[in-house]
N, C-alpha and C positions, 0 to 999 in steps of 0.2 A: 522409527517413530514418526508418523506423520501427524496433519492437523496441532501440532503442539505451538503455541506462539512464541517465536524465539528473540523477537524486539518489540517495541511500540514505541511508535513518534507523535508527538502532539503536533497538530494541524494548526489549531486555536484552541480558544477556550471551551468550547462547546464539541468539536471533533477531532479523531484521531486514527492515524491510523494501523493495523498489528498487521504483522509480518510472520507467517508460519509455514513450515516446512508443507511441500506437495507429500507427494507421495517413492515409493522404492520407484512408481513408474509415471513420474511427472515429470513435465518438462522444464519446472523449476517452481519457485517460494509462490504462495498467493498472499494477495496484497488485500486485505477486508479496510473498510471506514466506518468508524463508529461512529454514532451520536450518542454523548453522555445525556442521560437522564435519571433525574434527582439524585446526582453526584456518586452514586455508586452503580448505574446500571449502565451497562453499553447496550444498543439498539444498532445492530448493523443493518448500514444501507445501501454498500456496496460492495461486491466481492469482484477480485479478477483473479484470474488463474491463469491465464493463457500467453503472461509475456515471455514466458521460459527464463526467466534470471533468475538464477543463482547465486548464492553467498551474499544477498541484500545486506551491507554493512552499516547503513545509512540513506535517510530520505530528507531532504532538502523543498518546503514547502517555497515556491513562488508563486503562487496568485491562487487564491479561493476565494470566488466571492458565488453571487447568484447564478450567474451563468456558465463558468468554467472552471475546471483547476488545473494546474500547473504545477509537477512536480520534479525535483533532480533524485533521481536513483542510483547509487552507488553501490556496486558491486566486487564482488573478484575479478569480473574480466573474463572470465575461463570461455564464453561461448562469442562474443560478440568486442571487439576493440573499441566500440563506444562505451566509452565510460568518464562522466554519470550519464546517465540513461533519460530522456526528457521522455515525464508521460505526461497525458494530455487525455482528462475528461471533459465531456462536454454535459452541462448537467441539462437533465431530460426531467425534471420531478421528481431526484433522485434526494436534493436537500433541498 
């Protein structure tokens, strides 16, 4: 079963983000950010696929504002001894 979303963490009150499995041949979970609109619609405005983590067990919001975000990502560990995982966008027009 791919594409199925197997967590969601609230960012704030206005975004959030879901966590769903890749694929039989992915190199790990992609991470989408919503924007809620009129409280029951999500509008995704950012997808990543490419960090290869697996077993995302939690995400840890450190800084969202206009210009960047800042996240701790927690995982099993299975590919990489960094763990939580610091990601880092830099927003381009994105929110």
């Amino acid at each position: 079963m791919f594409g199925r979303v197997i967590a969601e963490y609230r960012i704030n009150d206005v975004y959030n983000i879901e966590v769903s499995r890749g694929g039989f041949l992915a190199c790990g979970d992609i991470l989408k950010i919503n924007k809620s609109e009129f409280w029951i619609f999500d509008k995704g405005i950012y997808t990543e696929s490419n960090l290869c983590l697996r077993g995302i067990n939690k995400i840890e919001t450190l800084e969202f504002d206009i210009n960047n975000a800042k996240f701790l990502i927690y995982r099993n560990g299975e590919w990489d001894s960094e763990n939580p995982f610091k990601y880092e966008i830099e927003n381009k027009n994105i929110w």
